[in-house]
Every structure is written in structure tokens, then in C-alpha cells.
N, C-alpha and C positions, 0 to 999 in steps of 0.2 A: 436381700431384697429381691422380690422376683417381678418382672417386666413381662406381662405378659396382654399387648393390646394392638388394636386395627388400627390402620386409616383406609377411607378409600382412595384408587388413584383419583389424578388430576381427571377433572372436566375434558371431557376432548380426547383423554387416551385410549389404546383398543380394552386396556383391564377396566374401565369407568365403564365401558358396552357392556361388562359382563352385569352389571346392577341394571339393567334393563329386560326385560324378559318382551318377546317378539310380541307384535301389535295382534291382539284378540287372541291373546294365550290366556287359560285360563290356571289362574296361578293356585287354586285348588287341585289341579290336577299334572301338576308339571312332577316329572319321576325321580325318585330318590339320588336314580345316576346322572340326569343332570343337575338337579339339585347341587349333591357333593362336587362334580367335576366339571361342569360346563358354567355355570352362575356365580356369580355374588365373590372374585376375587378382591383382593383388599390387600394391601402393604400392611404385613405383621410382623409383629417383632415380641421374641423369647429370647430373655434373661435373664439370668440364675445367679445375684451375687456377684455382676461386674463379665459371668461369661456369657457370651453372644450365641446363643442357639438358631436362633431363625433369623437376622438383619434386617431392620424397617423397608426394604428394600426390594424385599420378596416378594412377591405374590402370591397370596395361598387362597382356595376357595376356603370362605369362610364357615359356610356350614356342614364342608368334612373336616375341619378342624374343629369345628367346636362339637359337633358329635361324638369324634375322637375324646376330645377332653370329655366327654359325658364317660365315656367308655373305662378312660382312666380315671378318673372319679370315684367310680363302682370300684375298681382292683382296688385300689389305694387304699378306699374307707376299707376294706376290710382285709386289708392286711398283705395284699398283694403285690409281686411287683405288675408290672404296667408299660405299654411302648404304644407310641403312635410314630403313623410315616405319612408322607408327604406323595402328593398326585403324580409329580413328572418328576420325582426322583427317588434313591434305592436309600436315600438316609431313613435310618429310623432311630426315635431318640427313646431310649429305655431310661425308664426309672426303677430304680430297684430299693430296698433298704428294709432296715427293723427298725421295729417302737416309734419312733416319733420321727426320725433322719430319715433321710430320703435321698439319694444319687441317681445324679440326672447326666446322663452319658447319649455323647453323638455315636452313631454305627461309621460314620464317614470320616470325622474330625475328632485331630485330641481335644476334645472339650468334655470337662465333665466336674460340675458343682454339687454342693451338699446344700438341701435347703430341710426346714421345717415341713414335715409331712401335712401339719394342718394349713400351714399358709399356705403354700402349693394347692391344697385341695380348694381356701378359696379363691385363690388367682384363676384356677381351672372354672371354675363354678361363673364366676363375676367375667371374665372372659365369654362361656358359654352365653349368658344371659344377655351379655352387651348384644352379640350378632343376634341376638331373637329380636331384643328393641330397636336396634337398626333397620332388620328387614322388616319389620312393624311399621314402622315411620316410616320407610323408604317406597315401601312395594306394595299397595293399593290389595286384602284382600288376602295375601300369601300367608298373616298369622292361622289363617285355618287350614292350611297344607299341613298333611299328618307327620312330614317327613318335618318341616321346619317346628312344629308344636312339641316334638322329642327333644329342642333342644332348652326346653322349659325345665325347671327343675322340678315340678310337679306332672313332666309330663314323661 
């Protein structure tokens, strides 16, 4: 079974100001690097069959993780291995494998599960999708930012 989904923080925390973008910013034009690294953190959590890759507990910006997962997406479906890493740290989590299995390995921690090549693809995919509907909902105007509309599966 693979775990792979957001919360946002609590109301009131400094990570809940990251889901705010400053007063008269125009969210069609906010830049890709804040976008990825300054915006839209979220308590996420990756799990692989019982092992614990990222802990509900984290904070990750959501939409250079789910870009990421776009990125790995594309390797995977065709036949690739694949890795994504994190903003403020040196982990990077590789997936490698043949035919249908897929191994998912921390660069930092002994952790590392086998899962299903296509469920993985669409854990990755349904993941990506959730943060585009979120910041849809959430953020007045920002689905037409070119940087957030890549994380559309048609985009």
C-alpha cells in the first residue's frame, strides 16, 4: 500500500502563512522559485508498504513536490529509474526497478520498499492533482499561473 498525501498546518502556525500569498500580489505572476520554495507548505506524508519515507510531520512545499512527482511520472512510465529531493535537506529518495516493481530507497535512511510500478504511478499522479485542487480552492485566481497549471495532468 503506498501513503502518499497533504495536510495543511494548523490555523495560526508560521507554515498556514505560507498558503497566503502577500496583499495585491498578483497570483498569475508570482515566479516558479517562489512558487516551489517560499509558498504553499503542507504536512506530507510518504509510505511505501508500512515504511515511513517523509512523516505527516514534515513540511514540504507542495508544489515542488508535486512537480517533482510529475517529473517522476514521465521516467517511470517509460521505463526509468527516477529520484526526487527535498528543499532544506541533502535526502533524495530514488526509485529504481524493472518490469512492473519498483524500489523506493532513502539517500539518508536505511529505508527502502518494493511497491507496484503502476500504483506508485498513480499515487504520484492523484497526489499531484490533489495540490492543483487545493490551490484551486484555496487561492483566488492562482489556477492560471503557468507554473501551478504544469501540475495538471494535461498540462
Amino acid at each position: 500500500m503506498i501513503v502518499l498525501t497533504f495536510t495543511l498546518p494548523p490555523v495560526g502556525s508560521a507554515w498556514r502563512q505560507t498558503w497566503s500569498l502577500p496583499v495585491n500580489c498578483d497570483p498569475l505572476t508570482v515566479s516558479e522559485i517562489d512558487l516551489r520554495y517560499k509558498y504553499f507548505a503542507a504536512n506530507v506524508e510518504l509510505a511505501v508498504n508500512g515504511v515511513v519515507f517523509i512523516r505527516p510531520s514534515r513540511h514540504e512545499p507542495v508544489i515542488d513536490l508535486g512537480l517533482s512527482c510529475k517529473h517522476v511520472e514521465r521516467r517511470l512510465a517509460l521505463g526509468e529509474d527516477a529520484a526526487f529531493g527535498f528543499t532544506e535537506r541533502p535526502e533524495v529518495i530514488h526509485i529504481r526497478g524493472v518490469g512492473r516493481l519498483v524500489w523506493i530507497e532513502s539517500s539518508e535512511l536505511p529505508l527502502r520498499a518494493k511497491a507496484e510500478r503502476s500504483s506508485l504511478l498513480v499515487e504520484l499522479a492523484r497526489f499531484r492533482e490533489s495540490v492543483y485542487r487545493r490551490l484551486v480552492d484555496d487561492v483566488p485566481g492562482i489556477g492560471g499561473n503557468p507554473v501551478v497549471q504544469r501540475l495538471r495532468s494535461s498540462a
